[in-house]
C-alpha positions as CSV (number, residue, x, y, z in Angstrom):
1,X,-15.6,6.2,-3.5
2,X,-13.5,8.8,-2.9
3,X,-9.9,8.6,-2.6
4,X,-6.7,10.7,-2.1
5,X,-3.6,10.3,-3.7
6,X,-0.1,11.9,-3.4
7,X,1.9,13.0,-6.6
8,X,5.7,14.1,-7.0
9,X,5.9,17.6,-9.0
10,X,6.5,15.8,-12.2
11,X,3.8,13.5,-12.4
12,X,1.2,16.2,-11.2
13,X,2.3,18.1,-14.3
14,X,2.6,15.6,-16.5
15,X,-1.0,14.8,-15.4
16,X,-2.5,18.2,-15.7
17,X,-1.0,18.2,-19.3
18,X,-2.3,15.1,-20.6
19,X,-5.8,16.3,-18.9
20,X,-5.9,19.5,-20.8
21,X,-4.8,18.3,-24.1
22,X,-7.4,15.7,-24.2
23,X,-10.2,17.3,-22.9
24,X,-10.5,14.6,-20.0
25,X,-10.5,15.0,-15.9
26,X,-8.0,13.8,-13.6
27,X,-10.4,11.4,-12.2
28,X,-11.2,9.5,-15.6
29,X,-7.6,9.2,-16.2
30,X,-6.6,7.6,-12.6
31,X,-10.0,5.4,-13.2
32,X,-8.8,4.0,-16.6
33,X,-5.0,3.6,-16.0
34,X,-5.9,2.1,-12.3
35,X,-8.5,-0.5,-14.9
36,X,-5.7,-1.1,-17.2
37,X,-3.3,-1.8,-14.6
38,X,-5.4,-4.4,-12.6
39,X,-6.7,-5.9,-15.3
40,X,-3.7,-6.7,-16.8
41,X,-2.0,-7.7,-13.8
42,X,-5.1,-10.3,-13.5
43,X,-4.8,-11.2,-17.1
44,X,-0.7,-12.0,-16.9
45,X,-0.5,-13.8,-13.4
46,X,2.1,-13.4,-11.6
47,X,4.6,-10.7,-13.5
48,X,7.7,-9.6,-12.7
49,X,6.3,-6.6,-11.0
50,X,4.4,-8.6,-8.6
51,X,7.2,-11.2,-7.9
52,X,9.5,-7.7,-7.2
53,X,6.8,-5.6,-4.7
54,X,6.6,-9.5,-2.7
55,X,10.1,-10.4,-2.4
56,X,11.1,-6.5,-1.7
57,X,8.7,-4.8,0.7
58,X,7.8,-1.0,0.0
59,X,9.4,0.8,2.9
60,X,6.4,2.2,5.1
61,X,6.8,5.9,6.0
62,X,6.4,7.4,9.5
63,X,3.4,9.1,8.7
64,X,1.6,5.8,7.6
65,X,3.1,4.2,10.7
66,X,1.3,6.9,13.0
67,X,-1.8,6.5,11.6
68,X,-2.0,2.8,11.2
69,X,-0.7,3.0,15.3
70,X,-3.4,5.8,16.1
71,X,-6.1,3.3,14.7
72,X,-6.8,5.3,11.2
73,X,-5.6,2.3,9.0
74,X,-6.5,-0.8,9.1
75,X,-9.5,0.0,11.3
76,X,-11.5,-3.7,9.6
77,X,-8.1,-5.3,11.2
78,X,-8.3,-4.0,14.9
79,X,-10.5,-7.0,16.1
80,X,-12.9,-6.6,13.8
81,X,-16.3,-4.3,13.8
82,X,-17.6,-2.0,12.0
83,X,-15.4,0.5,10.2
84,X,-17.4,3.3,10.0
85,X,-15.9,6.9,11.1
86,X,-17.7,6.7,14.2
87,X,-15.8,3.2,14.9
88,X,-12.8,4.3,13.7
89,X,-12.4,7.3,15.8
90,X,-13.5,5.3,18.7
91,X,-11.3,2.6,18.5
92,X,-8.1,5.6,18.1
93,X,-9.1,7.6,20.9
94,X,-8.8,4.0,23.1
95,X,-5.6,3.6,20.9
96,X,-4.2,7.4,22.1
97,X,-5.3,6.8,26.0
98,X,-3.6,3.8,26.3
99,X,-0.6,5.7,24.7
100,X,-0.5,8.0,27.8
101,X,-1.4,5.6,30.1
């Protein structure tokens, strides 16, 4: 699986660092600490962290907004289907004409 992930300045470099003085690549080190932190959070039940991210929701930014409205998120949600590319961009072009209906 592929997958794409945003980084402030500061963690990018702090990542690059940690990369090059152990030798390792970026994706090893996102597999591991991603491991670490599920696992744990499976292993300790409901922490504090979890109890915080339910009672405060992340605020959602407009770019995720226009995507999950276009159709690109969410796509096993939009009365069901398949949610292969081809689906997905079906299912947002409908999205997009209705728009400009």
């Amino acid at each position: 699986m592929t997958l794409t992930v945003r980084l402030d300045s500061a963690v990018e470099s702090a990542l690059e660092r940690y990369c090059i003085e152990r030798g390792v690549t970026k994706s090893l080190v996102v597999q591991e600490c991603l491991a670490t932190y599920l696992l744990a959070d499976q292993a300790q039940g409901a922490t504090a962290r979890h109890a915080a991210a339910t009672t405060q929701p992340a605020s959602v930014s407009a770019n995720y907004k226009a995507f999950a409205d276009a159709g690109f998120i969410g796509a096993g949600e939009l009365g069901g289907g398949s949610a292969d590319k081809a689906a997905v961009r079906a299912r947002a072009m409908q999205r997009i004409r209705r728009a400009a209906e």
